[in-house]
C-alpha positions in Angstrom: 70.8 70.2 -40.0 71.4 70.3 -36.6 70.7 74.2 -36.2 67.1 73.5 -37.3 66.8 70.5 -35.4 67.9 72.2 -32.5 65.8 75.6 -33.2 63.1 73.4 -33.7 63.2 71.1 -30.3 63.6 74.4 -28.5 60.3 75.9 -30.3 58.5 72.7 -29.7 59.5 72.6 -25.5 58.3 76.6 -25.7 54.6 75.6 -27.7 54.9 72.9 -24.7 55.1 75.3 -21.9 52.7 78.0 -23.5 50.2 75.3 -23.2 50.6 73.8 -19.7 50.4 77.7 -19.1 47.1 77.9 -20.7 45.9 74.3 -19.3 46.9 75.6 -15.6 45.1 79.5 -16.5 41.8 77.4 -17.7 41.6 75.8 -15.0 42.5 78.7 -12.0 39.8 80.7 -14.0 36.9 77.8 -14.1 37.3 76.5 -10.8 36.0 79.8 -9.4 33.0 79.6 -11.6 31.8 76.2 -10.4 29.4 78.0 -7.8 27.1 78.3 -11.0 26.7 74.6 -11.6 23.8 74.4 -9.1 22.4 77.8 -9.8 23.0 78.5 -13.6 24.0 75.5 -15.0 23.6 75.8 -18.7 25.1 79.2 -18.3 28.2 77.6 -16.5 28.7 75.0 -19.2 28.6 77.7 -22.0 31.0 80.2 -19.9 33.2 77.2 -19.3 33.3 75.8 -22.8 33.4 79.4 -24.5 36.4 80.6 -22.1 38.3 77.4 -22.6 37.8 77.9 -26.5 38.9 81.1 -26.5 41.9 80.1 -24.0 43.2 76.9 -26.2 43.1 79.1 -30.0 45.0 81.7 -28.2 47.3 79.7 -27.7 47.4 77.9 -30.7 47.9 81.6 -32.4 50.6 82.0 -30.3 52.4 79.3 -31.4 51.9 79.9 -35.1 53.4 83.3 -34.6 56.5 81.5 -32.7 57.0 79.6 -35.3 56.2 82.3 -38.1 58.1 84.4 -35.9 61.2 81.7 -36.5 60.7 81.7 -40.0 60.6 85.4 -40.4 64.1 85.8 -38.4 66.1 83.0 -40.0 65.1 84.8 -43.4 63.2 81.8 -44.7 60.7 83.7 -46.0 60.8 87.4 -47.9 58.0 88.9 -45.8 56.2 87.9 -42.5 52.4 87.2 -43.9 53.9 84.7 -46.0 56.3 83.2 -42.7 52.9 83.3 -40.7 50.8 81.8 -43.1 53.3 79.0 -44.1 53.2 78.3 -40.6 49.9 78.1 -39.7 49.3 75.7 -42.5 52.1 73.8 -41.1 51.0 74.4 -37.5 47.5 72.4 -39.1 49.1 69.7 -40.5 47.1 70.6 -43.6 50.6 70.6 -45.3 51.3 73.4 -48.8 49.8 70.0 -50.8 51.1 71.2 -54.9 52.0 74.6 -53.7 55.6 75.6 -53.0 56.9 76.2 -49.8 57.6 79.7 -48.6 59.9 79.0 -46.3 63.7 77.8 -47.3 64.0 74.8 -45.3 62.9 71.0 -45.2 63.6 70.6 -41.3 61.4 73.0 -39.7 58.2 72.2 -41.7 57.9 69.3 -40.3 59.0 70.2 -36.9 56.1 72.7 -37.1 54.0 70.2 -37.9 54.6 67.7 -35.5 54.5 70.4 -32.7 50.8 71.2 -34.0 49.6 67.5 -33.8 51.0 67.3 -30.4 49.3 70.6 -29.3 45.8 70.0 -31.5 45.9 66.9 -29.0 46.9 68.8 -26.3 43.9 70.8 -26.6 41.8 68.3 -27.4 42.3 66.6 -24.2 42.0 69.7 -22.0 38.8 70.5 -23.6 37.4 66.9 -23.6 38.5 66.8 -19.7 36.4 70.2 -18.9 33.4 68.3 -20.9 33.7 65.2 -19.1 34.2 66.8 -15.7 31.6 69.7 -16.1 28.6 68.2 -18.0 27.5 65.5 -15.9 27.1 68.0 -13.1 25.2 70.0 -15.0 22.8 67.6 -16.8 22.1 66.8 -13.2 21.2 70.6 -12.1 19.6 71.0 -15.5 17.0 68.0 -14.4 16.1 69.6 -11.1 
């Protein structure tokens, strides 16, 4: 028990720092883009939105293949597809439901799981800020 709990605290800091990586790469990679506001705003607020997309699932695969990655090596699973897609469903929160488990433990599901509600959230606040900062300024351009 506390081998998983610790593997899993330790994989949940890592999906932590992945995404401050990603939140500070979004923003070093926007900010030089903001020169388009006032001359091609609609095209600045697609870039923008599409990059950050892109960005944020990126990362969000990356974490699934942590954790699938996890699963895989502690032998939880008898072949990596099924460690990656147990965790991506986990990763979700969408949970296995009637179907069970491919992965030998009860610690690390959830531990998967509560390190994808905390970076779904993550990511929804990142892209909600680049909305709320961006699309004022351009509905403003946009009108002129």
């Amino acid at each position: 028990m506390i081998v998983d709990l610790s593997i899993g605290f330790a994989a949940i800091v890592f999906a932590m720092i992945v995404h401050l990586g990603a939140t500070i790469l979004i923003v070093k990679l926007v900010r030089p883009l903001e020169v388009l506001i006032k001359t091609s705003p609609y095209k600045f607020i697609a870039i923008t939105l599409v990059l950050t997309n892109t960005i944020l699932f990126m990362t969000h695969l990356m974490g699934v293949l942590m954790w699938s990655s996890i699963y895989f090596s502690l032998d939880l699973t008898d072949n990596f597809p099924n460690a990656f897609y147990s965790a991506f469903i986990m990763n979700t929160t969408l949970g296995l439901g009637l179907i069970k488990p491919e992965i030998g433990t009860r610690l690390l599901a959830p531990m998967t799981a509560t390190s994808g509600i905390m970076m779904i959230g993550w990511s929804t606040a990142v892209f909600v800020y680049v909305v709320q900062t961006y699309l004022p300024h351009v509905a403003r351009q946009g009108k002129q």
